[in-house]
Steps between C-alpha positions, in 0.01 A plus 500: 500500500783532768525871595869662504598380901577677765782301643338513893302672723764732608558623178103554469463671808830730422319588191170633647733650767642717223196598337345563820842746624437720097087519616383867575298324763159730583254402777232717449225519779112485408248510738542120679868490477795515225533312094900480454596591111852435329596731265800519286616648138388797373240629229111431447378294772420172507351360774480080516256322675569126613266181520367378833735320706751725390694822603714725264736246427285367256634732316872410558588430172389790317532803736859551353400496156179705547731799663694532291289687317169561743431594867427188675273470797439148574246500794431234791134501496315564838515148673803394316876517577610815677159663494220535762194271485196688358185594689315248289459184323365622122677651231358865610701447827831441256458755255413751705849539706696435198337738313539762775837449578600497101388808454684657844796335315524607189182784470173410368534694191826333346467261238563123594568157323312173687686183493293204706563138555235222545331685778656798477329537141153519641621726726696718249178488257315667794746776574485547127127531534537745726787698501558808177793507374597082400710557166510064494382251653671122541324189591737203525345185605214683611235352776111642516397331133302217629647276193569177484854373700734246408642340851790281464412327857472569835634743726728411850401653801809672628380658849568185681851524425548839558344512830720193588780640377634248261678674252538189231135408536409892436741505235360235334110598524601803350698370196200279409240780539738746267509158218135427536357870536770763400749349265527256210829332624495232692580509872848349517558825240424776665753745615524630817462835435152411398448256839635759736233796314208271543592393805492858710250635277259190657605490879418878497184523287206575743202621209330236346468583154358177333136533500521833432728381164262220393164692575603685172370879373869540298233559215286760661793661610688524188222672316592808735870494410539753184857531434728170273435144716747195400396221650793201546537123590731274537430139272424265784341753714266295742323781598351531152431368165680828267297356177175465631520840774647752292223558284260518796745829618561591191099591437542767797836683388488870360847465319677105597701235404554167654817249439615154659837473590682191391653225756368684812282455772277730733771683633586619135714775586719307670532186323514705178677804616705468132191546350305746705720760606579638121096466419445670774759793430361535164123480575531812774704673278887498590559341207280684252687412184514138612218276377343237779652180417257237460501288784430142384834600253704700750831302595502307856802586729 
C-alpha cells in the first residue's frame, strides 16, 4: 500500500513546524525535572500517549481531527522528546511523573479519555489503573501482551550513521526499520513525513522501553481499568497476532471491544488515519449519532 506522499522533506518538516506553532505547549515540572504536553482544541480531554521510540508526533495525523471536537494533550513521556529523563528505569519511574504532572495540568478530578500507541498502551492501561476519572480508554497496537509477533525481518542499526553524520545512510536505516517494524509499505514507499517523525523521535529517545513492553502484565493491568476499553490493530501488525491476542485481553475487560484495521501496519493511526480518526471520534463520543464503521469494511484513503 503506497501511503498519500509527502512530496520532500521540506514539506514534512514545514508541516510539523505548523502543528508545532498551533501547540499550547506546557512544561510542567515534577520533582526531577519537567514532561512537555501539547494541547490544542477544545472540549473533553483527551490525552494520547505514543509508543516507544516515539514523541507526540506519533500522533501527527490525528491531532487535527481529534480537536476538533476534544481537548488534546499529546504528552512526550519522561525520557522521550522534549521531556526530562526519569529518575528510574521501570515503569513506576514513568508513570509516576506523568501522572503527576497530568493532573497539575488539567486537575486530578476532571474526566479524561486515554489514547496509547504500542508502548504508550501499556503505559496508558496503567494510568487507567490508576487514575479516577478515565471515561475511555484506547489501545492501538498495544505492547505489554506477551503474544505471539509476526516480524517481517530484521532491523538496521541506525546509530552508526547518525553519529557519523551521513544523512543518506541514516535515511535509509530508518526507512527500512519504519517497512519492517512500523509500516506495511515497502521502503521505497514511505513518505517523508513519516521518515522525518521517526527519525527525531529515535535520535532523541533516551528511556528504554522494550523489556519493559515484552515482559507483559497488559492483562493484570486491564482488570483494574473499569470504564469502555477498545482495543485496535492494524492487519500486519508485527508486534502481534490480532486473532490469536485479542481474546487473551478480551478475558480481562469490564466493558471492551477489539477490531483489526484493514491494510495497515503497527503504526495504525498513521498508515490508516482514513480509517481511525472517524472510529475514534465516534467511539469517545463526538460523534454520538454516528455508528463505528467497521474497520476491515471502512474505505482506504
Amino acid at each position: 500500500m503506497r501511503i498519500d506522499p509527502v512530496d520532500n522533506d521540506a514539506q514534512a518538516r514545514a508541516l510539523i513546524d505548523n502543528l508545532s506553532a498551533r501547540a499550547r505547549t506546557e512544561r510542567v515540572a515534577w520533582s526531577g525535572g519537567q514532561v512537555c504536553w501539547r494541547g490544542f482544541g477544545r472540549g473533553t480531554p483527551v490525552v494520547l500517549v505514543h509508543g516507544g521510540h516515539g514523541n507526540w508526533l506519533h500522533w501527527v495525523r490525528n491531532i487535527e481531527a481529534l480537536a476538533a471536537h476534544h481537548t488534546v494533550w499529546a504528552v512526550d513521556l519522561p525520557g522521550f522528546g522534549d521531556s526530562d529523563v526519569p529518575d528510574g528505569e521501570g515503569m513506576a519511574s514513568l508513570l509516576a511523573p506523568t501522572l503527576s504532572t497530568l493532573d497539575a495540568l488539567i486537575g486530578p478530578d476532571t474526566p479524561v479519555n486515554l489514547v496509547g500507541f504500542s508502548f504508550g498502551g501499556l503505559v496508558a492501561a496503567h494510568l487507567a489503573a490508576q487514575r479516577p476519572h478515565v471515561q475511555r480508554l484506547v489501545l492501538l497496537g498495544t505492547g505489554g501482551h506477551q503474544g505471539r509477533r509476526r516480524p517481517k525481518g530484521e532491523l538496521t542499526n541506525w546509530k552508526p550513521a547518525w553519529r557519523e553524520g551521513d544523512a543518506v545512510a541514516l535515511e535509509q536505516a530508518m526507512r527500512h526499520n519504519l517497512a519492517m517494524h512500523m509500516l506495511s509499505g515497502a521502503a521505497a514507499d514511505l513518505d517523508a513525513l513519516a521518515v522525518r517523525v521517526h527519525t527525531d523521535a529515535c535520535v532523541r529517545t533516551r528511556f528504554r522501553s522494550k523489556d519493559i513492553s515484552r515482559a507483559g502484565g497488559l492483562v493484570e493491568v486491564l482488570a483494574h481499568c473499569p470504564g469502555p476499553t477498545w482495543l485496535v490493530w492494524g492487519e500486519h501488525d508485527v508486534t502481534a497476532d490480532p486473532d490469536n491476542i485479542a481474546p487473551v485481553l478480551a478475558s480481562a475487560l469490564v466493558d471492551g471491544r477489539s477490531d483489526v484495521v484493514d491494510a495497515a501496519g503497527h503504526w495504525v493511526q498513521y498508515e490508516r488515519a482514513d480509517a481511525v480518526n472517524p472510529m475514534l471520534l465516534a467511539w469517545l463520543g463526538s460523534a454520538a449519532e454516528a455508528p463505528i464503521t467497521s474497520p476491515r469494511t471502512a474505505p482506504r484513503g
